[in-house]
N, C-alpha and C positions, 0 to 999 in steps of 0.2 A: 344863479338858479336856486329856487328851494328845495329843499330835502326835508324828507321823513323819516323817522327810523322805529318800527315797530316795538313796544316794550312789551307786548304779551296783553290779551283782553282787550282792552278800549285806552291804555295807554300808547302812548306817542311822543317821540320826540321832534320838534319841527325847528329847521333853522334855514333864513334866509337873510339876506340883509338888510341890519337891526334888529333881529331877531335868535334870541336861542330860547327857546319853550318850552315847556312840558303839556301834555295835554290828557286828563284825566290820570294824574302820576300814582299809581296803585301798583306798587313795587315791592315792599317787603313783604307781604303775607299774598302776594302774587303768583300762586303754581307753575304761572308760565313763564315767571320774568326772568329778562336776563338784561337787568340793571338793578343797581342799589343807591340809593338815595344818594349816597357820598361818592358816586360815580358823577356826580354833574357839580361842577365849581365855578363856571359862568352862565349862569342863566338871567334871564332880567322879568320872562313872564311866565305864567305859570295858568293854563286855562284846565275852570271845574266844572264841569255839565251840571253836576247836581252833588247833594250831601252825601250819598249811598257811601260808605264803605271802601266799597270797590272800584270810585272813582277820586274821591275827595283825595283818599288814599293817604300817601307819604306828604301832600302839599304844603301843609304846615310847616314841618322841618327842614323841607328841603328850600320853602321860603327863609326860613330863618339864616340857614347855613350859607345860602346864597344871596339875597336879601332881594330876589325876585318878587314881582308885582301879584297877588292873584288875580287875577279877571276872573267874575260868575256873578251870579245874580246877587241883589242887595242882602238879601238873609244871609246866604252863604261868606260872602262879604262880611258882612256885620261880625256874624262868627268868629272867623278868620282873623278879622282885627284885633279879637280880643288876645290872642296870642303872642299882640306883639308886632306882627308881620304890616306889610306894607299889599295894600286893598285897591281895588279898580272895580266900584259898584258898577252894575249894567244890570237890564233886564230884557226881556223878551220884544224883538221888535227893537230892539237899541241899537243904532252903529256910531260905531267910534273911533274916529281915526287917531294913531297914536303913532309914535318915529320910526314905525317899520311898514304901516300901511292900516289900512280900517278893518274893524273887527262889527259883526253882525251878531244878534245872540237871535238864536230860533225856537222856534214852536219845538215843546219835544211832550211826549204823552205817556209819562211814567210817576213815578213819585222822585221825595227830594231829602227825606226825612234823614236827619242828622244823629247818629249812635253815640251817646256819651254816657259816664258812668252814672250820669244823676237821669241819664231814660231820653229819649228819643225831643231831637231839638228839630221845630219847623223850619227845615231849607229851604221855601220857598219851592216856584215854579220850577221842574229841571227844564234845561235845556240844547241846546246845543251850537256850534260858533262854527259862523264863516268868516274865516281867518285869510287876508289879503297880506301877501307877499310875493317882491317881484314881481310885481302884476299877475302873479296868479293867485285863484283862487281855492284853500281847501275849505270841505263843507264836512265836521265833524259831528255828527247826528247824536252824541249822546245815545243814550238807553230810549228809546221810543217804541212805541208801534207804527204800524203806517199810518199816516193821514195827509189830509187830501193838501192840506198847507205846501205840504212836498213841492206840490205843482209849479209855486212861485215861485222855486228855488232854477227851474229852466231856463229863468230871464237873469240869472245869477250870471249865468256860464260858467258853471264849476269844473275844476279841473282836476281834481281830484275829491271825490266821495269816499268818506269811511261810515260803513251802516253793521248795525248789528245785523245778525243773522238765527242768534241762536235759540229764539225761541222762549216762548213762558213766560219770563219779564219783557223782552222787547220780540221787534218783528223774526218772524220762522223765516227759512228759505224763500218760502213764494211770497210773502208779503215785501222783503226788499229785493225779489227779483221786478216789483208794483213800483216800489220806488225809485226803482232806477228808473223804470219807465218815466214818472214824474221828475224826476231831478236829473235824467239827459246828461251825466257829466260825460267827462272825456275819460276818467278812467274810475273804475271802479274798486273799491278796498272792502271784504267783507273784517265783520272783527265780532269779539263778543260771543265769540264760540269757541266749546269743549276747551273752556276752563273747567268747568265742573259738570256732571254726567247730565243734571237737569239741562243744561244748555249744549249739548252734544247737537251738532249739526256738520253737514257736510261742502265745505267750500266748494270742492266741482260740481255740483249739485246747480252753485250757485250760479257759477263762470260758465255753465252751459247754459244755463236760461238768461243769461243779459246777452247769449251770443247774438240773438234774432235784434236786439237793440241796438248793434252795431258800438257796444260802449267795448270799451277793453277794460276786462277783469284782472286784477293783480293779486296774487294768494301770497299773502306774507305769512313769512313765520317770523318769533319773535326772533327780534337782530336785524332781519332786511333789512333794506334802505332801499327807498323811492324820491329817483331825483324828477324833478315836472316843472 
């Protein structure tokens, strides 16, 4: 069976068979993490929604140290390589099947833009990955707002959704209480809240309004683990 393990904001650890991952690894300068980089010594992939900061995060080093693959879009990609590190371009609409199962990249409607000391490098479109293992399916939305793209994601059969919640940069409370409606998984993960006061939002807020959709909500804190 697969497992997840919460690392605070929109990181993730996920491992099933062929797989040990990191997903959006934003750990060091993370308020909420409770991981550090040199906590992961087998890894093989390593997935980036977009350039921001707060998701690219630690991926570089922790590729390096581990000699994990990154999977993200071609910019980000390109990026990445220059480091050194070992690359797996994709882009929006891509699937890829690799030794642990197929990988999906999706619509996501935020920016991508890359901080370095010479000024802001173009990441490309952000996005976000439905990640096949075990036969099942997780659907990691990235930083988005809602949109109606969502919809197609029903015929996915996802089985686990992680959606922002918090507001400002991605969807509020009731915008991914919309998207659960459109993406129907089997369980529901809000994330991407009250790291910081602008994104202060309320998880039972959440888990009460996907109750009428019959999805089951799951309120992790950073450390849980969700096996599916």
């Amino acid at each position: 069976m697969a497992k997840i393990r919460f690392l605070g904001h929109a990181a993730f650890y996920i491992e099933g068979k062929g797989l040990k991952g990191l997903i959006d690894p934003f750990l060091k300068d993370n308020p909420q993490s409770v991981a550090y980089s040199e906590d992961f010594k087998e890894l093989n992939y390593i997935f980036v929604t977009h350039g921001h900061a707060d998701h690219l995060g630690d991926a570089i080093p922790i590729a390096k140290s581990t000699g994990a693959t990154i999977i993200s879009c071609f910019e980000i990609a390109n990026y990445c390589s220059t480091f050194g590190v070992s690359v797996h371009p994709m882009h929006i609409g891509g699937r890829t099947r690799f030794d642990f199962g197929r990988v999906k990249m999706t619509p996501a409607v935020h920016g991508s833009g890359i901080s370095t000391d010479s000024g802001i490098v173009y990441g490309g479109n952000p996005g976000g990955f439905v990640i096949e293992v075990d036969g099942k399916k997780l659907y990691h939305a990235g930083d988005t707002g809602l949109i109606m793209d969502m919809k197609l994601l029903a015929e996915e059969d996802i089985d686990v959704a992680l959606l922002p919640i918090g507001g400002n940069f991605v969807m509020d409370v009731e915008d991914a209480i919309k998207a659960t409606d459109f993406i129907r998984p089997k369980v529901v993960v809000p994330m991407h809240y009250n790291t910081w006061p602008i994104i202060e939002a309320d998880p039972n807020e959440f888990a009460e309004g996907v109750k009428s959709l019959s999805v089951k909500c799951k309120i992790m804190q950073p450390g849980d683990e969700l096996v599916f």
